[in-house]
N, C-alpha and C positions, 0 to 999 in steps of 0.2 A: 207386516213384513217390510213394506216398504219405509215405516216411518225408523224400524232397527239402520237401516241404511243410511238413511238421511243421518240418525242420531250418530252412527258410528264416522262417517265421514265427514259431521260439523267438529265432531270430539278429535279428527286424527290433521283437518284445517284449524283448528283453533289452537293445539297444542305446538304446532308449527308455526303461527303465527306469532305466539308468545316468544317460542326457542329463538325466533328472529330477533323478536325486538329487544329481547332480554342480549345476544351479542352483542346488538348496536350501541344500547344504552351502555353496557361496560366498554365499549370500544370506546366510546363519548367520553364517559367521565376518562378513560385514561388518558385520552388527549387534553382533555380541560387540566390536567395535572393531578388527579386523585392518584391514588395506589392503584393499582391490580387489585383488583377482586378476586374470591378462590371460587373454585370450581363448581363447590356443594350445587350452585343454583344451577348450576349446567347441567351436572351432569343426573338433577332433580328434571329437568325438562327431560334433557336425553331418553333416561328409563320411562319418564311417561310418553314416548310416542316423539321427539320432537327432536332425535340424531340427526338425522339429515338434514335438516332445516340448519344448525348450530354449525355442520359439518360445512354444508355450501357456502354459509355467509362466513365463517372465520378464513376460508381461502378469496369470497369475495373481498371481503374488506381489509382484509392483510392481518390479520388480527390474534394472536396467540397463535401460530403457528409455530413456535420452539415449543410448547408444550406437550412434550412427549405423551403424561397419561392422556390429556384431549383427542393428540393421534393418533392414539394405539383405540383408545375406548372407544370414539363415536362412528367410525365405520363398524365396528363389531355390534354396536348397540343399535344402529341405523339396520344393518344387517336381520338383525332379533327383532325391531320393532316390524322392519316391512311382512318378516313370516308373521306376526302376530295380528298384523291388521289382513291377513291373509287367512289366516286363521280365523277372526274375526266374524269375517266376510262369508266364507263359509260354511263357519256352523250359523247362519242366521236359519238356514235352512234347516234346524235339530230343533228349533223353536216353534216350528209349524205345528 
């Protein structure tokens, strides 16, 4: 029981840590002078687990903020991922 735990909240820190570094590194290249990059990879983090993360760091770091679908999507998706890791969490107890 206790290692479903462990594994479910290395899988909901790891996929958060990615959503981060994956903004940063496109915030990077756009300053370094690349293009904008599209969304696909975001909003691939997003649905697995890693809205909020994508959500806190684009207003940290100033970063696609005119991006209407970003702002409409990743509080709703943040929203649906927290009841799923809640979800999660609580049926580990159906596994007994």
């Amino acid at each position: 029981m206790i290692l479903l735990y462990i594994l479910l909240t290395v899988y909901i820190l790891a996929v958060n840590f990615y959503a981060f570094r994956l903004v940063k590194t496109q915030r990077e290249d756009f300053e370094a002078g690349g293009e904008p990059t599209g969304d696909g990879k975001l909003l691939l983090a997003a649905i697995l687990g890693g809205a909020a993360a994508i959500y806190i760091s684009m207003f940290a770091m100033r970063y696609r903020l005119g991006n209407l679908l970003l702002m409409i999507a990743m509080p709703v998706l943040a929203v649906l991922n927290v009841y799923a890791f809640y979800l999660g969490y609580r049926s580990v107890w159906m596994f007994l």
